[in-house]
C-alpha beads as a LAMMPS data file, in Angstrom:
LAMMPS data file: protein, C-alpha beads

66 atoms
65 bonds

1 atom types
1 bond types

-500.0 500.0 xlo xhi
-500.0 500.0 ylo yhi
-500.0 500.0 zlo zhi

Masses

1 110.0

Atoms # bond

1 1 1 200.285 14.122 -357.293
2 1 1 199.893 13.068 -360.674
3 1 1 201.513 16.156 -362.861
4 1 1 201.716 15.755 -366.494
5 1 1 204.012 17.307 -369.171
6 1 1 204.092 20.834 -369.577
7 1 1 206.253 23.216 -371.094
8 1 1 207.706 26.135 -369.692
9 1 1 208.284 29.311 -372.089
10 1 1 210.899 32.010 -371.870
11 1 1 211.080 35.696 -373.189
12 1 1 214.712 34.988 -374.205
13 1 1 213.047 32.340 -376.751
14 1 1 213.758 29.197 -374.677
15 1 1 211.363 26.765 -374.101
16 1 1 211.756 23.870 -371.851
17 1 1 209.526 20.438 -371.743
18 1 1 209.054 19.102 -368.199
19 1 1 208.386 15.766 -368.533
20 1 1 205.279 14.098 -366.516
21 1 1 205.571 11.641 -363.161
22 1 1 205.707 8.850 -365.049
23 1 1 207.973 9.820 -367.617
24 1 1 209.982 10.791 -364.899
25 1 1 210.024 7.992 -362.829
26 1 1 211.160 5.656 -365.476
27 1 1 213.643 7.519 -366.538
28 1 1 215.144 7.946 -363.113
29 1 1 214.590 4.137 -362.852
30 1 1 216.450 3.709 -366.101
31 1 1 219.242 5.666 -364.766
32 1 1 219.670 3.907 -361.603
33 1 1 219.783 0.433 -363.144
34 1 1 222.211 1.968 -365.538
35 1 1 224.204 2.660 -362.996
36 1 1 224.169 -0.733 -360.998
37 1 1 224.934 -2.251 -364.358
38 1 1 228.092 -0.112 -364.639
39 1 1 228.720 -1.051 -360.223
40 1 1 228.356 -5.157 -361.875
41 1 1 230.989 -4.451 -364.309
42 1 1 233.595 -2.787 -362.472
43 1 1 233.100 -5.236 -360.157
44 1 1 233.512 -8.551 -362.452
45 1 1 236.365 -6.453 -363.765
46 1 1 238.533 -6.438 -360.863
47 1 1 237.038 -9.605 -359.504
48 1 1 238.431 -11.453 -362.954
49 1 1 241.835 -9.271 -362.211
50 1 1 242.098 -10.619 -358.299
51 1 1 241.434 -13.980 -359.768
52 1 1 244.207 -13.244 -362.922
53 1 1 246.917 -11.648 -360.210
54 1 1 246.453 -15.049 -358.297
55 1 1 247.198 -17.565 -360.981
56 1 1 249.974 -15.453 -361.727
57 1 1 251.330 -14.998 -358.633
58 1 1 251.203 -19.299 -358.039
59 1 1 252.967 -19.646 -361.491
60 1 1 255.433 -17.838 -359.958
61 1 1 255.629 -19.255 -356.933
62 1 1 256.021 -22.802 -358.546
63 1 1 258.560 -21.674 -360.947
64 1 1 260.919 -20.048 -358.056
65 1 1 260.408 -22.807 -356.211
66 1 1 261.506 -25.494 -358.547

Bonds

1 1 1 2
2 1 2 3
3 1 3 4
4 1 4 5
5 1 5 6
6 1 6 7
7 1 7 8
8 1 8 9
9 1 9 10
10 1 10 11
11 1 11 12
12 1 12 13
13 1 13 14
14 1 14 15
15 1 15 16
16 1 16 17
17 1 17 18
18 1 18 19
19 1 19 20
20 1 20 21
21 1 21 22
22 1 22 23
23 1 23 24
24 1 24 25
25 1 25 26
26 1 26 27
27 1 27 28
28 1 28 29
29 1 29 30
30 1 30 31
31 1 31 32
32 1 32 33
33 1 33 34
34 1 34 35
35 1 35 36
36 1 36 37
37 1 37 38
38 1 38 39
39 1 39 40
40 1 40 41
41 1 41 42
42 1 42 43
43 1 43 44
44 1 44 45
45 1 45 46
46 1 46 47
47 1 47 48
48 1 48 49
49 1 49 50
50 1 50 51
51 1 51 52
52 1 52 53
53 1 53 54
54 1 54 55
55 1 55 56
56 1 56 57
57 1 57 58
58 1 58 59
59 1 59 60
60 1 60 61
61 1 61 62
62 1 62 63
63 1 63 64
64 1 64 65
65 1 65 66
């Protein structure tokens, strides 16, 4: 089904614009790689972190030590 943009009219005075298949479909595909863009982040975030709390944690380990 192919549907295309229509708009929907209310007695209150709303109106609302549905968008068509296609508009749709990109937009939810926008929003999903949006979202596994913001998943990468996180990720590198804490991954850098782990990485950070490591180094620190062998500094520390070599300056007890000594």
């Amino acid at each position: 089904m192919n549907k295309e943009r229509y708009k929907e009219e209310y007695e209150e005075g709303s109106d609302l614009l549905w968008p068509s298949d296609k508009e749709d479909k990109v937009t939810r595909q926008f929003y999903k790689d949006l979202s596994n863009l913001s998943k990468n982040i996180n990720y590198s975030k804490n991954k850098n972190l782990n990485l950070f709390e490591q180094v620190v944690r062998i500094i520390k380990g070599n300056v007890l030590g000594n």
